[in-house]
PALUMKE-452875 format. One record per residue (C-alpha): residue in one letter; residue number from 1; x, y, z. Coordinates in pm, 1 decimal, decimal comma, always signed. Layout:
N
   vovex   selo       east      north         up
       A    NUM          X          Y          Z
...
//
This chain:
63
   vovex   selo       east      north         up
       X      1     +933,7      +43,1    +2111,3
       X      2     +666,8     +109,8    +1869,6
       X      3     +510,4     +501,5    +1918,0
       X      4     +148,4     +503,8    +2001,3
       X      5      -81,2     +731,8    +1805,7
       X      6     -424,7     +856,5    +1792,3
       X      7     -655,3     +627,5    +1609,5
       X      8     -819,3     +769,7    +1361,5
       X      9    -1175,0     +605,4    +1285,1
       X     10    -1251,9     +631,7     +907,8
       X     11    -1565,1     +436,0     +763,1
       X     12    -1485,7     +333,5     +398,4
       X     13    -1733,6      +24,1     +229,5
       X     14    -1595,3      -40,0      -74,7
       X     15    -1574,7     -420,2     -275,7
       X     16    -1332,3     -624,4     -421,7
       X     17    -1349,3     -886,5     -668,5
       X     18    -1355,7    -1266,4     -617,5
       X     19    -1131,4    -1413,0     -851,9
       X     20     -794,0    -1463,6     -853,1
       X     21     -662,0    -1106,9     -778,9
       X     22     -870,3     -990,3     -507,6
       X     23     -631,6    -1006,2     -238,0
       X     24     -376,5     -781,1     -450,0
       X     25     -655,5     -575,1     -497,5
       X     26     -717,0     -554,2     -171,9
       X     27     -325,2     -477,0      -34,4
       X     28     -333,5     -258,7     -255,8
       X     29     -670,2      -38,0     -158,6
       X     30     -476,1      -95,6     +181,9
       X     31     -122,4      +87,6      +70,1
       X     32     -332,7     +349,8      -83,6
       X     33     -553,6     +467,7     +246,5
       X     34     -188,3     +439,8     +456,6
       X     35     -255,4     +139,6     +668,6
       X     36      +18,9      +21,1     +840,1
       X     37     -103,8     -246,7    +1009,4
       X     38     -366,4     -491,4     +970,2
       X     39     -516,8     -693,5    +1218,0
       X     40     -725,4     -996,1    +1198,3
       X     41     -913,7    -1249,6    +1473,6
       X     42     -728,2    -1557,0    +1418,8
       X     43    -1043,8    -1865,2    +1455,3
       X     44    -1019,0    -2166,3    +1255,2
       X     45     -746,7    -2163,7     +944,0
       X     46     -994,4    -1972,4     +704,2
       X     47     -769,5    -1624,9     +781,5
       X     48     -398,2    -1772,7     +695,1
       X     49     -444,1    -1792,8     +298,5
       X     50     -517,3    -1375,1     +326,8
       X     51     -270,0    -1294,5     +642,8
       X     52       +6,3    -1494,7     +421,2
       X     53      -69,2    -1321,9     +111,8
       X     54     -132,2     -953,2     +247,9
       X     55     +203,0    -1004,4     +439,9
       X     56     +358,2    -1085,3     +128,8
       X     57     +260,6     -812,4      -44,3
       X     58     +481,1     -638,4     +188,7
       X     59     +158,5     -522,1     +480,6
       X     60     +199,8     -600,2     +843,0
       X     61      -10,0     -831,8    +1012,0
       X     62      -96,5     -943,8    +1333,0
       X     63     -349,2    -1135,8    +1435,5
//
């Protein structure tokens, strides 16, 4: 059973690029600030190209 923790609420705007690497870009801005899971509202199919490819960069997703 996964341990619960304190949230810890941390307000960071940055950008990423739009071409082809902005999704690596983006795991990896994720790996660097420790997230160890990332969540997503799952509406229409627009989220599944970036859950697939941020869980293949090795994050975990739920959604």
């Amino acid at each position: 059973m996964p341990r619960l923790v304190e949230a810890v609420r941390k307000s960071d705007a940055g950008s990423c690029g739009d071409g082809p690497g902005w999704l690596s870009e983006l795991a990896d801005w994720l790996r660097c600030e420790r997230v160890e899971l990332v969540a997503m509202e799952a509406t229409s199919a627009y989220w599944k190209q970036m859950f697939y490819l941020l869980e293949t960069e090795g994050l975990s997703m739920s959604y």
